[in-house]
Structures are given as structure tokens and as C-alpha cells.
N, C-alpha and C positions, 0 to 999 in steps of 0.2 A: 662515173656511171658508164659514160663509152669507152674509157682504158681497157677496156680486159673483156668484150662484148659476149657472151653467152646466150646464143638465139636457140631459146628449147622450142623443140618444137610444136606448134600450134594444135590444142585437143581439137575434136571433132562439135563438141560445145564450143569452144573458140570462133570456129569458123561460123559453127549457125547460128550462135549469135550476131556477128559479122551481116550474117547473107539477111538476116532481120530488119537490122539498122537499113542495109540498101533497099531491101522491097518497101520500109517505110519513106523513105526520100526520094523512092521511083514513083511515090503520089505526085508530086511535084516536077521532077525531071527525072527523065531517062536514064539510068544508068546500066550498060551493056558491060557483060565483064564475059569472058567464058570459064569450065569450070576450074578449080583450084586441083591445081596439081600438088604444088608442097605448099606451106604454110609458116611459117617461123614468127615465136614472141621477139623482136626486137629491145622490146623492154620487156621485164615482168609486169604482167596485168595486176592491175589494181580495179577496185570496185567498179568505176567506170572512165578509167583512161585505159585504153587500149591502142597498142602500137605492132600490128602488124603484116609481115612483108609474106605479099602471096604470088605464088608462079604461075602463070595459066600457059596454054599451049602458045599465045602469041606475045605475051607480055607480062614485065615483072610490074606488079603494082603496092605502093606502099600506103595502107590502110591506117589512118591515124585519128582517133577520136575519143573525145575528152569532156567533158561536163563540168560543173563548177554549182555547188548550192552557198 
């Protein structure tokens, strides 16, 4: 799966799903990000494992979140 790595990159659905998941856990705790310059799937998105790396103006951040029924 990591031999040969192919980061497409990340639709604009991708992301606002992403930025969803954070304003839902910014009930709880604070999380400060600024905004998303590039975007890349590190893995291909599946239903709800998602694996991806975002660049902001001050920091590379690697977004990873996953579920299980």
C-alpha cells in the first residue's frame, strides 16, 4: 500500500467534510488550524477512513480518521 504512494489530490468535498468533523470536536476542545493551502489523499478515501495531509501557511498537518461498526 506505501511502495508506490499516489497522493491525488484532495476534492473540495474532502476538505469540507474534514473542516465538519473539526467544528464538531471544537464542542469539546479547541482546535485552531489556519486555512488549507494544498490538500493530498495519502490513502484513497474509503466510506469513513480518511487519511489526509493538509499545508496551511504555517504548518504541515496530517489529518487521519477512521470509524469502525
Amino acid at each position: 500500500m506505501y511502495k508506490n504512494p499516489t497522493n491525488t489530490p484532495a476534492s473540495d468535498d474532502d476538505i469540507t467534510w474534514m473542516k465538519s468533523r473539526l467544528e464538531e470536536m471544537n464542542q469539546r476542545v479547541s482546535i485552531l488550524y489556519e486555512p488549507v493551502i494544498k490538500a493530498v489523499n495519502v490513502l484513497p478515501p474509503k466510506w469513513n477512513d480518511v487519511t489526509l495531509a493538509l499545508e496551511t501557511k504555517g504548518e504541515y498537518i496530517l489529518y487521519l480518521w477512521g470509524t469502525s461498526v
